[in-house]
C-alpha positions in Angstrom: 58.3 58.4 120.2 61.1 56.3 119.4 60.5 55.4 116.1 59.5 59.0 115.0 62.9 59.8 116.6 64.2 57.2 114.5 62.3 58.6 111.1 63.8 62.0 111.5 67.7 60.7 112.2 66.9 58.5 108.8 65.7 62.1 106.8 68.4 63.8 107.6 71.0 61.1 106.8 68.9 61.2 103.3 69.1 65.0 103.0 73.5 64.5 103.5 73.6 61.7 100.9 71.6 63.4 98.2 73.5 66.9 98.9 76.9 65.0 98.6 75.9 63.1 95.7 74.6 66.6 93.8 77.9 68.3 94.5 80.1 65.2 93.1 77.6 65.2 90.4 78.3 69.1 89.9 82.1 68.6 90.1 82.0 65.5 87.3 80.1 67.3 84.8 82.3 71.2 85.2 85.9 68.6 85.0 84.0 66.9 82.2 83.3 69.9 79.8 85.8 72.2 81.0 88.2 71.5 78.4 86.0 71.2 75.4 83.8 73.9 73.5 80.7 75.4 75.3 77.4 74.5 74.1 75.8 76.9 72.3 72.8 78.1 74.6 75.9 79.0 77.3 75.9 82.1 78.8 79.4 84.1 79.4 80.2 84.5 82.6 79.0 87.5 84.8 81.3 90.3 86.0 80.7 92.3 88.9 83.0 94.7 90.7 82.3 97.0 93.7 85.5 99.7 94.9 85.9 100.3 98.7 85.8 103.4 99.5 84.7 105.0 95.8 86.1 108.6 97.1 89.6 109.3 98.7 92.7 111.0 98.3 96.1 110.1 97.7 96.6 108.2 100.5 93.6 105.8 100.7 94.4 102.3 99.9 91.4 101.5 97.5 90.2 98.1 97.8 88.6 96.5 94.6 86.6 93.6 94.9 84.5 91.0 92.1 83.8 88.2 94.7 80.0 88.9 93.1 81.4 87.5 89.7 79.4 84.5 88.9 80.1 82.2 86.1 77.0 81.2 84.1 76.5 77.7 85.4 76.9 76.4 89.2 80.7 75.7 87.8 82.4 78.4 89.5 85.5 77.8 87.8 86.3 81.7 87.3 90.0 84.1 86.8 90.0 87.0 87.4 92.3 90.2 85.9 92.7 94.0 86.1 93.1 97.3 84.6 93.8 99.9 87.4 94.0 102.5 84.8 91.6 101.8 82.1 95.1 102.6 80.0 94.3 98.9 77.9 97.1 97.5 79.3 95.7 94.6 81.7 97.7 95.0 84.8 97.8 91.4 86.4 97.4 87.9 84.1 94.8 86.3 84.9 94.5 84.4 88.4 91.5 83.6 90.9 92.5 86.2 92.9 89.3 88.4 93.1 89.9 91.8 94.4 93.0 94.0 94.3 94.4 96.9 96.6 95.8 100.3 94.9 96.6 103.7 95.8 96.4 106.7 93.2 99.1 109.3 93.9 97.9 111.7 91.5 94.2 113.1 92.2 91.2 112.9 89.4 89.1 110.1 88.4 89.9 106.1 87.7 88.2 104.2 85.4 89.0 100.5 87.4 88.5 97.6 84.8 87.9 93.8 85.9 87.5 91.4 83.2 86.4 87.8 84.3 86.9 84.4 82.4 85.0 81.1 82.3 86.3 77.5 82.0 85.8 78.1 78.0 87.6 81.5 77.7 84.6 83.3 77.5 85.1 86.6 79.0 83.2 89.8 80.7 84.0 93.5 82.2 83.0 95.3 84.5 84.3 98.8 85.4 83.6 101.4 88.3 84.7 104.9 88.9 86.6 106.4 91.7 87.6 109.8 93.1 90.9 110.6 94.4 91.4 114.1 95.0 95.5 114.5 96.3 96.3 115.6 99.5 95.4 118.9 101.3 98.5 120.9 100.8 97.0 123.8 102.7 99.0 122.7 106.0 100.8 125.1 108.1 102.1 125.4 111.8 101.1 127.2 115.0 103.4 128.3 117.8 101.7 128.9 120.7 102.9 131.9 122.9 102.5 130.5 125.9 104.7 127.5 126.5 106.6 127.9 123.0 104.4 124.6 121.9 104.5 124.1 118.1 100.9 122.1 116.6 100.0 121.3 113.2 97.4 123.1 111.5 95.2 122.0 108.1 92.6 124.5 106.1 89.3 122.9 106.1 86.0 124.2 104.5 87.2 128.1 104.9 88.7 127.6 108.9 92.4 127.2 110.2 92.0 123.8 112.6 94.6 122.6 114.6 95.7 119.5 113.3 96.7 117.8 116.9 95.4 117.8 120.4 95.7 121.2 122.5 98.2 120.2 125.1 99.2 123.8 127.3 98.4 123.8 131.1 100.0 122.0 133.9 99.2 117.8 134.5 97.1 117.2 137.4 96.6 113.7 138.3 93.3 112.1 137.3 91.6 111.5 140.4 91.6 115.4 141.0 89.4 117.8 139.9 90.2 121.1 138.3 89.4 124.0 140.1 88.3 127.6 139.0 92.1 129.7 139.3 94.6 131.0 137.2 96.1 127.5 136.2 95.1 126.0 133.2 94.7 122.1 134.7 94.7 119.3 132.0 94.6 115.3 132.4 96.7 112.9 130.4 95.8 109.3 129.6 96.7 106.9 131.8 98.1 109.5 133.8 101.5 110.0 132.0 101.7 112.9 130.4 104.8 112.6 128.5 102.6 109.8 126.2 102.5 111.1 122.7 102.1 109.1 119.3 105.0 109.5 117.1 102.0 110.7 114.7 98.9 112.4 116.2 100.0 114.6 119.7 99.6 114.4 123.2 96.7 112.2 124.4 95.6 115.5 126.5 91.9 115.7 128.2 90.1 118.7 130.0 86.9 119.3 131.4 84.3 121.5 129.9 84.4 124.2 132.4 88.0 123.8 132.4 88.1 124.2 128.4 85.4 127.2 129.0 88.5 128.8 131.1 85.5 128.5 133.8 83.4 131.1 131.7 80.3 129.5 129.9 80.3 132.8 127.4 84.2 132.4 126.6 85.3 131.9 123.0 88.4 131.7 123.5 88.9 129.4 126.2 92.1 127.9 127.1 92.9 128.3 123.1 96.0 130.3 122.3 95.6 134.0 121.2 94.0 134.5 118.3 92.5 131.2 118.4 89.2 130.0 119.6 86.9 127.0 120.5 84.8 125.8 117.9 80.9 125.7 117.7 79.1 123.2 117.0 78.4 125.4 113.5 81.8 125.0 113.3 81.6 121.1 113.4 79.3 121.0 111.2 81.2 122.0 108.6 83.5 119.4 109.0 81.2 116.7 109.4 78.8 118.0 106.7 82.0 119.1 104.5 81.7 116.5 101.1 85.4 115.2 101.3 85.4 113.4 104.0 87.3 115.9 106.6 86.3 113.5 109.6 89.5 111.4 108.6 91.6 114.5 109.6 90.6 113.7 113.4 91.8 110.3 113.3 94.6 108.3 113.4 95.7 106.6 110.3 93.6 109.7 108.4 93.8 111.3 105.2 97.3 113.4 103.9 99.2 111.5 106.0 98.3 113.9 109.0 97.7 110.2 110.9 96.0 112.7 113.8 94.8 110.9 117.5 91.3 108.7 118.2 90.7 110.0 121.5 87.0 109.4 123.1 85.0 110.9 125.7 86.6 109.7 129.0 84.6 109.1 132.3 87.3 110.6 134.5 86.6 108.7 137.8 86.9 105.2 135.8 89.7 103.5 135.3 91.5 104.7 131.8 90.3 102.2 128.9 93.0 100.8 126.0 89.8 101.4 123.7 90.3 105.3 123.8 92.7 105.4 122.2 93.7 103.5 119.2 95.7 103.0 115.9 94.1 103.4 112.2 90.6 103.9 113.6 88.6 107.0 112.6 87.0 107.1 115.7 86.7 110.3 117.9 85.3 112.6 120.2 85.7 116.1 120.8 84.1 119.3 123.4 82.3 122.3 121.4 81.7 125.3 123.2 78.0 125.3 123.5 76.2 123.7 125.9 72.0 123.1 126.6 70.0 125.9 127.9 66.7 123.8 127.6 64.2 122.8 130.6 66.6 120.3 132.1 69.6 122.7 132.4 70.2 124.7 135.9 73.1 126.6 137.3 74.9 123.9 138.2 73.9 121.3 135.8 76.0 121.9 132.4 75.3 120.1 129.5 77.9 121.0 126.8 77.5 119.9 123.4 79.6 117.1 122.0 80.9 116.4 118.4 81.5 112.5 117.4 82.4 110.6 114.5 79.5 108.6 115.8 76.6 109.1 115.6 74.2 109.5 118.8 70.4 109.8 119.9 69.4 111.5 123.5 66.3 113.5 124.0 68.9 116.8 124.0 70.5 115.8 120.7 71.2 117.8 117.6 71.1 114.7 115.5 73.8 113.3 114.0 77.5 113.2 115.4 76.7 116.5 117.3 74.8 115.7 120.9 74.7 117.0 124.3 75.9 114.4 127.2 73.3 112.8 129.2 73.3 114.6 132.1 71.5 111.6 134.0 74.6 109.1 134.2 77.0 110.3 136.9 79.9 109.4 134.5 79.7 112.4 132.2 78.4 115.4 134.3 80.6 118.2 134.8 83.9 117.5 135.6 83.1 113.9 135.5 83.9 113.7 131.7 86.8 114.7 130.1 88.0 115.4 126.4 90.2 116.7 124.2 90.7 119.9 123.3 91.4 121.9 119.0 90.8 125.1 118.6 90.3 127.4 115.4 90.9 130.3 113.8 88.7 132.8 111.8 90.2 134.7 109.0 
């Protein structure tokens, strides 16, 4: 046992030398040929370049990367330069930096050019294609009637959204329920209701029922006049929608709207830094429909929920569009709370 102990320790101290030994054999032959002429059978080096995301607006920060680039032998020796606007004017020298960050003010299509360079000069492109398409200029404002409120609205796929969290009714303190009156009761995280980002509105939560204006046929809800709570139809417009809408519901999201990640919040628990956070696309709203299947009953509402993540439950749409599991005490009615926009049809 000893000696076979012994054997293996010897192996591996084998396996180290001969690795170190290849890699200082690896370094002396790139610093000896690196300054004279290639042989003849050598290959150029190989350019790859991949664009993070490839679709945007006029506000993404594109991120270019060619850490694939490979040069033709295991002497990775390799510079790197770029042409952001295919114009033929290389916009950096070259350097080993291998990716680049840009943002196109202007919408259309980029032609992004890398061109990568071996110890002997020998050079190859690579070029990808992205999409900006500006911002969404279709913007407005809504006053609401009520309290003299003022929210930002954006256009998307044919409906007027509000563009920040509905924030009308009177605070009541977490630990309290709302009741069935004439008061519209909302909860604010970490029970101050005076938090709002300086971009993105009030960090305002309601209950379903509460939303419903305690009427499971309402449309309107606790939504201004003229303005009523989405369907999940309506959702899935937005999430279906091929420019990326989502990124209107989040903070740090497109046209500069920089709008609130808010999640789902179990109201009984303690509040959670994680529901709320900064540049995160990352959200979750109330729609107005809830389940009528074989595990629904008079008291046992289970409303419809639209994500930007995706869920799976036995009740579920599919997708970013789910009902809550009724099962877990933490979400059943007006044990989960949310946040609250509200459309209008023209």
């Amino acid at each position: 046992m000893f000696i076979n102990k012994n054997i293996f320790r010897l192996g591996i101290i084998i396996k180290r030398y001969i690795l170190l030994l290849s890699l200082v054999l690896i370094l002396v032959a790139c610093k000896k040929d690196y300054y004279g002429d290639p042989p003849d059978d050598f290959a150029p080096p190989f350019a790859r370049l991949r664009a993070y995301p490839e679709i945007g607006d006029s506000t993404t920060w594109f991120r270019f990367s060619g850490h694939l680039s490979r040069d033709a032998s295991s002497c990775v020796i390799i510079d790197f330069r770029w042409d952001i606007n295919a114009d033929g004017i290389w916009d950096t020298p070259f350097t080993i930096k291998n990716d680049w960050v840009h943002v196109f003010p202007e919408p259309g299509f980029y032609n992004v050019i890398l061109q990568v360079a071996d110890r002997y000069h020998q050079t190859s492109i690579d070029t990808v294609i992205i999409e900006t398409y500006g911002k969404n200029n279709d913007t407005g404002y809504l006053t609401d009637p009520r309290d003299g409120q003022v929210y930002k609205t954006v256009r998307i796929a044919g409906l007027e959204w509000m563009a920040e969290n509905l924030n009308y009714g009177s605070y009541m303190p977490v630990n309290d329920t709302s009741r069935d009156n004439d008061i519209v009761e909302k909860y604010s995280y970490d029970d101050n209701p005076d938090l709002k980002e300086e971009y993105g509105g009030y960090y305002t939560y309601y209950d379903w029922m509460e939303m419903m204006n305690h009427d499971t046929t309402s449309i309107q809800g606790i939504c201004p006049p003229g303005w009523e709570l989405p369907t999940r139809e309506d959702w899935r417009l937005i999430i279906e929608y091929p420019r990326r809408p989502l990124d209107y519901f989040a903070q740090g999201g497109l046209s500069s709207l920089h709008l609130s990640r808010m999640l789902l919040q179990p109201r009984l628990q303690e509040w959670d830094q994680f529901d709320i956070s900064e540049g995160i696309v990352d959200w979750t709203y109330f729609t107005r429909d809830f389940y009528t299947g074989y595990m629904n009953g008079p008291d046992n509402i289970i409303p419809y929920v639209v994500s930007s993540k995706t869920g799976y439950h036995p009740l579920v749409d599919r997708g970013n569009i789910y009902a809550i599991q009724y099962a877990s005490d933490s979400v059943r009615k007006h044990f989960a709370i949310a946040p609250v926009r509200c459309i209008k049809r023209n």
